[in-house]
C-alpha positions as CSV (number, residue, x, y, z in Angstrom):
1,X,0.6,-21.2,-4.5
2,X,-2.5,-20.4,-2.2
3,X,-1.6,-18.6,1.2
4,X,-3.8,-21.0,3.5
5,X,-3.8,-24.6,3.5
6,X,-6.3,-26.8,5.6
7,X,-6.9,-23.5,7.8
8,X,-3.4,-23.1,8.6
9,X,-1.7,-19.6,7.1
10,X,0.8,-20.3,5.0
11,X,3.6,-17.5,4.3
12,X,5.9,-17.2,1.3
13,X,9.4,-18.4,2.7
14,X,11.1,-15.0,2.8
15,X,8.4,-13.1,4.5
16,X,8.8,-16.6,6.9
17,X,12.5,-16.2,7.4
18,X,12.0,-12.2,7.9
19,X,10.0,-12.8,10.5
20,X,11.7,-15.3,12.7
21,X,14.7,-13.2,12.5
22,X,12.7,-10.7,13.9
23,X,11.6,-12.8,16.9
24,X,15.3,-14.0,16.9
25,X,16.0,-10.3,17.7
26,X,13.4,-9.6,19.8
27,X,14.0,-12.2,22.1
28,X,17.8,-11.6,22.4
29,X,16.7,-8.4,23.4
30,X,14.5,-9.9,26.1
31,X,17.2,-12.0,27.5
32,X,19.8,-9.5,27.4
33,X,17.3,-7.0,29.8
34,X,16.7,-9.9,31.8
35,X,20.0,-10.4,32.7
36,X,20.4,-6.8,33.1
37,X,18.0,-7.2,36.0
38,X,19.6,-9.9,37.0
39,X,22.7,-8.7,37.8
40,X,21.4,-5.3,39.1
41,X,19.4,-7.1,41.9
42,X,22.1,-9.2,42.8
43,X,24.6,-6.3,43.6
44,X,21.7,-4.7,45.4
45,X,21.3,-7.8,47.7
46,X,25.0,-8.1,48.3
47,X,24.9,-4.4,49.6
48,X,21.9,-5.1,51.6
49,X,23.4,-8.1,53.6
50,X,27.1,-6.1,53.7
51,X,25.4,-2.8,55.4
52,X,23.0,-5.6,58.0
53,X,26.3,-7.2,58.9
54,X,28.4,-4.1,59.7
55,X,25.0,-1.8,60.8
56,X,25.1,-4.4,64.1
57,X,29.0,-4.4,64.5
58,X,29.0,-0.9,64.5
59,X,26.4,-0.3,66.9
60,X,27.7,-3.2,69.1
61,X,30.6,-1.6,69.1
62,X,29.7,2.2,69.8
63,X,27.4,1.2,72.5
64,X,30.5,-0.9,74.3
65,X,33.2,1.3,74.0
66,X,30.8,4.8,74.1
67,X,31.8,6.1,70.5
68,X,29.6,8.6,69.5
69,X,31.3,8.4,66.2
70,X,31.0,4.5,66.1
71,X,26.9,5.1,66.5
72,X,26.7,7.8,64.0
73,X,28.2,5.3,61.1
74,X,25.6,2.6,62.8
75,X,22.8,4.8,62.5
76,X,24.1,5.8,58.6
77,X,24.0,1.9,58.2
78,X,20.5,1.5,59.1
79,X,20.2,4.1,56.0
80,X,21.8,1.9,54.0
81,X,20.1,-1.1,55.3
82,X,16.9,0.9,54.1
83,X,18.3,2.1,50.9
84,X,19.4,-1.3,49.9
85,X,16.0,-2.3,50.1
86,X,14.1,0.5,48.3
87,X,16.8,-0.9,45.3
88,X,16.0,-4.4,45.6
89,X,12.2,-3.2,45.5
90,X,12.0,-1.0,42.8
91,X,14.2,-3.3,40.5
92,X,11.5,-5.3,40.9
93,X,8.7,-3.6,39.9
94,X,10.9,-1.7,37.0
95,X,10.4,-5.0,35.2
96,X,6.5,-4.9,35.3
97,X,5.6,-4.7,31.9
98,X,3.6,-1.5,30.3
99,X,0.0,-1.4,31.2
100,X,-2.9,0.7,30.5
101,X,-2.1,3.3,33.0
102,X,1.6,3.1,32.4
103,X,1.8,2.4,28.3
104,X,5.5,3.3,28.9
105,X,6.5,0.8,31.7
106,X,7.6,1.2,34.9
107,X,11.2,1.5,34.4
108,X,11.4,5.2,36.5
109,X,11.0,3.1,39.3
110,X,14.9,2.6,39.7
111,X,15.7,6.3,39.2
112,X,13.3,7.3,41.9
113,X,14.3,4.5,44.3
114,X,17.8,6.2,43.3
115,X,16.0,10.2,44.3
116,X,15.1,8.0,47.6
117,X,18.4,6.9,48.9
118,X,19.9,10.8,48.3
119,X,17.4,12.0,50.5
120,X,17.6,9.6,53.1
121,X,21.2,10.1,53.2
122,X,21.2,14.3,53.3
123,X,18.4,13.5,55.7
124,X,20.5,10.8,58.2
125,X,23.8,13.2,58.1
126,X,21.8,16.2,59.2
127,X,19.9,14.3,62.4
128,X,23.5,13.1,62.6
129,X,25.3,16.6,63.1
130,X,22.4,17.9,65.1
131,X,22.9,15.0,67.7
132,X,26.2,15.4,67.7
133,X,26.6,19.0,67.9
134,X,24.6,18.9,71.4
135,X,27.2,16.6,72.8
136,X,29.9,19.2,72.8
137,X,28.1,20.8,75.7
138,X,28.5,17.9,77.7
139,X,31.6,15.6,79.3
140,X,33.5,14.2,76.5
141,X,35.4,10.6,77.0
142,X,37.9,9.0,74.8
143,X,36.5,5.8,73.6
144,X,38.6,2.9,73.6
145,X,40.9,1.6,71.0
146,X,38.4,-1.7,69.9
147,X,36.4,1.2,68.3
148,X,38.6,2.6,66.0
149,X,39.8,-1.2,65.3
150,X,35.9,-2.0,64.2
151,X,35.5,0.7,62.0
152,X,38.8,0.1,60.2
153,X,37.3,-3.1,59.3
154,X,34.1,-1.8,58.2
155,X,35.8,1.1,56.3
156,X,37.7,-1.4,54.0
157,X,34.8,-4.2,53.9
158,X,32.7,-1.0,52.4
159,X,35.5,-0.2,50.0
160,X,35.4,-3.9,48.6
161,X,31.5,-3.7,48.5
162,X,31.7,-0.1,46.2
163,X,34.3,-1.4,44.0
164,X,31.9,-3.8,42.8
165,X,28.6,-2.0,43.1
166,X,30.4,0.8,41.1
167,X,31.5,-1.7,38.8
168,X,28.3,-3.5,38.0
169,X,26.5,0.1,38.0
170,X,29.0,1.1,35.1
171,X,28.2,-1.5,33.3
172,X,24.4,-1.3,33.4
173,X,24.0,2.5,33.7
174,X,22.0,2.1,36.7
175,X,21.0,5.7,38.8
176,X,20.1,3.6,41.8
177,X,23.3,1.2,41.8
178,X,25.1,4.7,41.3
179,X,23.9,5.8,43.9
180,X,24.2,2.9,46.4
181,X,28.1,2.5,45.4
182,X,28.4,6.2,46.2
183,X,26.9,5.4,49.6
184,X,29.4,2.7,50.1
185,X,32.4,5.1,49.5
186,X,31.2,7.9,51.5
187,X,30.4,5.1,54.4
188,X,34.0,4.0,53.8
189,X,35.8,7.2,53.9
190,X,33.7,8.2,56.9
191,X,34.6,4.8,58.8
192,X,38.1,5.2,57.8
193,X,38.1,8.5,58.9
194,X,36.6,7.7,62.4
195,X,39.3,5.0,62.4
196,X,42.2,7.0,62.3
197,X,40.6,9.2,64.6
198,X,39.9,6.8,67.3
199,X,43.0,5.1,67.2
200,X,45.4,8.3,67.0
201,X,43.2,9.9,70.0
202,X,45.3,8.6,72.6
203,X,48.3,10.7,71.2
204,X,47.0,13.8,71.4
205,X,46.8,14.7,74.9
206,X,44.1,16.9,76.1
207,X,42.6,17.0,72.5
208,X,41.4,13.3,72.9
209,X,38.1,13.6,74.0
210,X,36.9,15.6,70.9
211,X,38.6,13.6,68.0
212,X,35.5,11.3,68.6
213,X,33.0,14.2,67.8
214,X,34.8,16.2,65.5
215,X,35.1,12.7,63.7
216,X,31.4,12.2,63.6
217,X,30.7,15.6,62.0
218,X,33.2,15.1,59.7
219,X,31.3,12.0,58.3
220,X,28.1,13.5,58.6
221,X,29.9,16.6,55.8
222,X,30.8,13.3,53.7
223,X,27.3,12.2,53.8
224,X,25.6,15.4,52.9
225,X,27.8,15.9,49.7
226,X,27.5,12.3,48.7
227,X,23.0,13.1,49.1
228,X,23.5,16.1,47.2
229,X,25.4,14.3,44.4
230,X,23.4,11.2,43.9
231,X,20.1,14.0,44.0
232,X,21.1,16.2,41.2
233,X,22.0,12.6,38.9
234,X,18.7,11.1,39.9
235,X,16.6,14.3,39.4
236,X,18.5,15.0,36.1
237,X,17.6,11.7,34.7
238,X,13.9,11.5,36.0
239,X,13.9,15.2,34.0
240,X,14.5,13.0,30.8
241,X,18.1,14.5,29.8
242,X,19.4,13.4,26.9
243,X,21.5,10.2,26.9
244,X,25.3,10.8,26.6
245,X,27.0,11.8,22.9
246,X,28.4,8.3,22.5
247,X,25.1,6.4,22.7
248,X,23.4,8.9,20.5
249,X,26.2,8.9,18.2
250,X,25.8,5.3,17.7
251,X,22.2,4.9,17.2
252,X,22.7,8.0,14.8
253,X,25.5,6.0,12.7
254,X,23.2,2.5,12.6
255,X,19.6,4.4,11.5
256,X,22.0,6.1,8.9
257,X,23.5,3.0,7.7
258,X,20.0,1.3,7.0
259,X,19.3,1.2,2.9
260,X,17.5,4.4,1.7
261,X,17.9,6.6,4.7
262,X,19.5,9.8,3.2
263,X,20.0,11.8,6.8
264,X,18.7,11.4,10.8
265,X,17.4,15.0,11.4
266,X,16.6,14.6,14.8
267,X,17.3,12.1,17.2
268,X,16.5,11.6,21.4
269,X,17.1,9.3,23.4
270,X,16.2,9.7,27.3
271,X,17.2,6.8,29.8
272,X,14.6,5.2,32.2
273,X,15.9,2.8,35.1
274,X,18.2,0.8,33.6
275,X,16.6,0.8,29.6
276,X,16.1,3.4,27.5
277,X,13.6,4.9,25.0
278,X,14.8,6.6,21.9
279,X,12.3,9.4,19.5
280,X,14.1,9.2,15.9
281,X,13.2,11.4,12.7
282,X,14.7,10.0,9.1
283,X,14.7,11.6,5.7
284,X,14.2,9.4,2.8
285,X,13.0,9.8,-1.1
286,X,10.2,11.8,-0.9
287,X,9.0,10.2,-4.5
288,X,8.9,6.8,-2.7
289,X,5.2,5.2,-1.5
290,X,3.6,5.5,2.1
291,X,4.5,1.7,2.4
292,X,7.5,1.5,1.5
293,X,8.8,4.1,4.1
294,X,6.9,2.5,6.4
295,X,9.3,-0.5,5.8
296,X,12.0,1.4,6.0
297,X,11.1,3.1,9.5
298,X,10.1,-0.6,10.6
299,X,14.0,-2.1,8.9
300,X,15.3,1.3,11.4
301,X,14.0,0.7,14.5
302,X,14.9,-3.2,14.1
303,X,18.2,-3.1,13.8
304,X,18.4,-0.2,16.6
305,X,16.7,-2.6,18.8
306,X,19.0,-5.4,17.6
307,X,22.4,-3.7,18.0
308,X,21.3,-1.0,20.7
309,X,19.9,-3.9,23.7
310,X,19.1,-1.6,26.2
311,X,16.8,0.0,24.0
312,X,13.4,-0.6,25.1
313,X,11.3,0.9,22.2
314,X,12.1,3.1,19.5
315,X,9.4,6.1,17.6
316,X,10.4,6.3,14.2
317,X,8.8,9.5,12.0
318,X,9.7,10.0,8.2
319,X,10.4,13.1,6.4
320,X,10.7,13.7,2.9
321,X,14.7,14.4,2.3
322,X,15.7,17.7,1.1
323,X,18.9,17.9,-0.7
């Protein structure tokens, strides 16, 4: 039967159905990163209009009831405002595709956006404790009760908001969502904390006027763990660690499960943003041709791409297996 036919290429059915599955796979794939995206940049732009909402509350309120506490967690919030944004930005151009200068993508973007918001949070809390260190030299007021009522409220709206960044960060592995949700709980244990502080202040006599301080350096100690924490996950994944035992576990059982792979003698897989890239080194026959392990490598990396959708791309080498 003659391959072309009035111009047209025409393929023996198998190789035909072989390769639509193929495109089958690859577009799942596709769809199944896109809606990773998707749902990334939506929990980024919930936690951007959260921390605008409460960044004007609190600052309304410290500058009304003269909470130096109240304007540290506002000032934190304009962080977060800021933070939120360098998320929603670099989610975006993490799904740029590969280019000439950047054959493998642009998916660091997220983990550095992730580097970013650490920073500017270790940077915020120490301005923060230096301001507020300075006011101890000076008259100290107890600020009214509507104070410690606002940040209540804040602290519990950012609880709500990190249970569900935290949750859809879990489920996408996402460095910068991590880090965001992190944010969120430190910014709700610090307005909880200046909560209790403000409303209890009244009951302690001539202590009072420096709950409010000793509050605000309190949260700033929260912040500067919660920088130092989301830093050393960033950096660690920008360094290209390896991805955690289970996923390499798995990707090691599914290359070993493909026909006429005898062992996987080396195997990495390092994350970028929310996808990974995974380095893979099979034994097979040595006695068999140059094509046919090239099928094999080819029959590996398609079903690790097919099973494993977070994978972005996958480097398959062959070795000759020794017994």
């Amino acid at each position: 039967m003659p391959l072309f036919h009035k111009g047209r290429p025409q393929f023996p059915r198998q190789l035909q159905n072989s390769l639509s599955k193929t495109k089958s796979r690859d577009q799942a794939s596709i769809d199944h990163r896109q809606r990773v995206y998707v749902d990334a940049s939506r929990a980024a732009v919930w936690g951007l209009g959260v921390n605008l909402v409460l960044m004007v509350a609190k600052l309304a309120g410290g500058i009304v009831t003269g909470s130096s506490a109240l304007i540290a967690d506002a000032v934190n919030s304009v962080g977060d405002v800021a933070s939120a944004l360098a998320v929603r930005g670099a989610l975006g151009v993490a799904q740029i595709e590969e280019d000439e200068d950047h054959p493998y993508g642009h998916t660091k973007a997220e983990s550095i956006a992730g580097l970013c918001v650490a920073l500017l949070v270790a940077f915020s809390a120490g301005i923060l404790a230096i301001e507020t260190f300075k006011r101890f030299g000076e008259d100290l007021e107890v600020p009214g009760k509507i104070a410690g009522v606002i940040a209540a409220v804040c602290g519990i709206t950012k609880e709500i908001i990190y249970r569900y960044t935290r949750r859809v960060a879990g489920k996408l592995d996402s460095t910068a969502l991590k880090a965001a949700a992190w944010d969120h709980r430190s910014d709700a244990i610090g307005s909880g904390l200046v909560a209790v502080s403000l409303l209890s202040a009244p009951l302690l006599g001539p202590l009072a006027p420096w709950v409010d301080p000793i509050a605000a350096i309190c949260v700033c100690g929260v912040l500067v763990f919660t920088g130092v924490r989301i830093f050393s996950h960033a950096a660690r994944e920008l360094m290209d660690q390896q991805a955690d035992s289970e996923m390499v576990n798995l990707a090691r059982q599914i290359a070993g499960s493909v026909d006429q792979v005898q062992d996987v003698e080396k195997l990495r897989i390092r994350k970028s943003g929310l996808e990974y890239f995974a380095e893979i080194h099979i034994q097979i026959d040595g006695n068999l041709s140059v094509s046919t392990g090239h099928r094999i490598g080819h029959k590996v990396k398609d079903r690790l791409l097919a099973e494993m959708p977070r994978v972005r791309d996958v480097h398959v080498h062959i070795e000759p297996f020794e017994p």
